[in-house]
Phi, psi and omega in degrees: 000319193291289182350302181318286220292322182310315165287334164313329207272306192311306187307304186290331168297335183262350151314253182352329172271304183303347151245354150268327193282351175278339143345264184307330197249005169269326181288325182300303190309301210278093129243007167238018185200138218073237196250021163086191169255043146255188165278106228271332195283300182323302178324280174316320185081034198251144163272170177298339220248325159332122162291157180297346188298296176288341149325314188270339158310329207274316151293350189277331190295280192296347176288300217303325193280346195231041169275149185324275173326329191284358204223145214265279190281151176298003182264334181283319175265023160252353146303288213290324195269004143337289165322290160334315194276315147334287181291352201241308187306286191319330187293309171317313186270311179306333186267338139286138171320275206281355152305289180305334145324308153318320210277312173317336169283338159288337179277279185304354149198088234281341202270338176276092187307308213300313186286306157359278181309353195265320180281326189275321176292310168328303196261005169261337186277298174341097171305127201289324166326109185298133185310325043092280186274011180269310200285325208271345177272283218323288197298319163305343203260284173352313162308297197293282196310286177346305196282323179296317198279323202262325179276001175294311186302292191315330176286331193282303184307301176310311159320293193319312179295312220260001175265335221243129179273347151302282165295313160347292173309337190268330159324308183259007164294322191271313169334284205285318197307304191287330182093040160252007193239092162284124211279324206257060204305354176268118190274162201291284169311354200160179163076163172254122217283108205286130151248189233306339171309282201311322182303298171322314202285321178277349155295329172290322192266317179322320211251000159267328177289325174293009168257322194286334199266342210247307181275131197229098203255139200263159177080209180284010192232027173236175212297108221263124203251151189271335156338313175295319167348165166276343178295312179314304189276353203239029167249308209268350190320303186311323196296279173014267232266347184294308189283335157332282186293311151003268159242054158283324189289310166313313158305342184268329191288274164350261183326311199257333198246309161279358175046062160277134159313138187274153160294178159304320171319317174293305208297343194265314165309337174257355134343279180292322174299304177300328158261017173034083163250139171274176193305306158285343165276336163304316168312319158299026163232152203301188192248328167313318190256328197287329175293342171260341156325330191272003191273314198295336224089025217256354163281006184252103156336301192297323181297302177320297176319297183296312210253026131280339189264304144014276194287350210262325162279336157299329190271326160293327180273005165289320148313337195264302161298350183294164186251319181287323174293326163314308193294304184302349172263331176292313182258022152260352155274337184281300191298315209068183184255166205040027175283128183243148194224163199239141150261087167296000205261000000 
């Protein structure tokens, strides 16, 4: 009996710590967070069922009255602007929907601290921008570089060709072909005569619009279509990816089912595949070197494999003969590797 009743005490003692210590530690948790342990409707003098209307009203009431500025002695405005600050949170929480959702939901269950704490930070961390026009800038500011970064590249490639006296000569060569190029641009007679700046300079825009109309440069140096943008791509994506499947089906029907022989087009694509190149750097390589890739067989694996190990041996005895990779084997026998040295002298 005694034993029953001892344990009985125990239960209860331990219940009784176990809803103080959940207590103490719901007031500890929310005392950072709203409005404290007071109450943001009490603060205001508001019920849950007050409108936002009469809310803003309600604050409007209590700023004026309990503002800083309104009150003389200093025991009076360091109260008042207590308060004040009081009445600015609570206004502050109330006057959003979803802060105030927040808030209510905290009232109402006061023990899940952790989402409490989860909701309230969510929505003061949170950005008040709607993701929506956050994304659409995002993507925009992408574009505009994106389009800026390429035609930048495209610009390096043309100077460079308008520097090279091989193409310059062929450029005004095309020039004179069409009658936009004049050797003698100063007429003999009357009229006003260009000097030698004003010649250069219109010679310089000649020999870039025929490179421009004529030279047709491939890879990451080629001219930039707004087609490529990201805006661009990512409006035309369902098409894309329509055609995509599109022709993954066709190539599995042809190829893999009907066993049709490939053409050239297929034979440079399993090409570019077999040397895992993207669309633009395969472009870039010369038409010279792709004819000859399509002569060894080089869509064939197996064929690709021998004549990678190949280039791949071609390419150590050229390191090998090299005078500088020599130099560079000498002082890794002198050094070894990852050594590192200070110069004292």
């Amino acid at each position: 009996m005694g034993l029953n009743m001892n344990v009985t005490l125990l239960k209860w003692f331990l219940l009784a710590a176990v809803i103080s210590v959940q207590f103490s530690t719901s007031e500890a948790l929310f005392e950072g967070i709203y409005c404290g342990k007071e109450n943001c409707y009490d603060v205001l003098g508001v019920t849950r069922e007050t409108g936002k209307q009469e809310i803003s009203k309600k604050y409007r009431a209590l700023a004026r009255k309990f503002h800083p500025d309104m009150h003389r002695t200093p025991e009076s405005k360091a109260e008042a602007e207590t308060r004040f600050k009081e009445i600015a949170t609570a206004y502050e929480i109330l006057k959003d929907d979803e802060a105030r959702l927040d808030y209510d939901y905290m009232l109402d269950n006061p023990e899940d601290y952790y989402r409490n704490y989860y909701r309230y930070y969510r929505n003061r961390v949170a950005p008040k921008v709607d993701v929506r026009i956050v994304l659409i800038v995002t993507i925009s500011v992408i574009s505009a570089f994106q389009y800026y970064s390429a035609n930048q590249r495209y610009e390096i490639a043309i100077n460079y060709f308008m520097q090279q006296p091989k193409y310059r000569n062929r450029a005004l060569d095309v020039a004179r072909e069409r009658g936009t190029y004049d050797e003698n641009p100063n007429p003999k007679k009357g009229g006003k005569k260009k000097n030698k700046q004003e010649i250069k300079e219109e010679t310089e825009r000649i020999i870039r619009k025929v490179l421009e109309e004529n030279m047709d440069i491939r890879g990451g140096y080629a001219k930039p279509k707004i087609s490529d943008i990201l805006w661009i791509q990512l409006v035309l994506l369902p098409y894309t990816i329509s055609l995509y499947f599109l022709w993954y089906a066709t190539w599995v029907w042809r190829f893999n089912i009907k066993k049709e022989p490939y053409g050239e087009e297929q034979k440079l694509y399993l090409i570019r595949k077999h040397m895992k190149l993207g669309q633009y750097q395969f472009d870039a390589v010369e038409e010279a070197d792709k004819k000859d890739y399509l002569k060894k067989g080089l869509w064939v694996k197996e064929n690709y494999d021998l004549w990678h190990q190949e280039k791949e041996e071609e390419m150590k005895k050229v390191l090998a003969e090299s005078a500088k990779h020599k130099a560079y084997r000498r002082y890794l026998k002198v050094h070894g590797e990852g050594r590192m040295t200070f110069d004292d002298s």
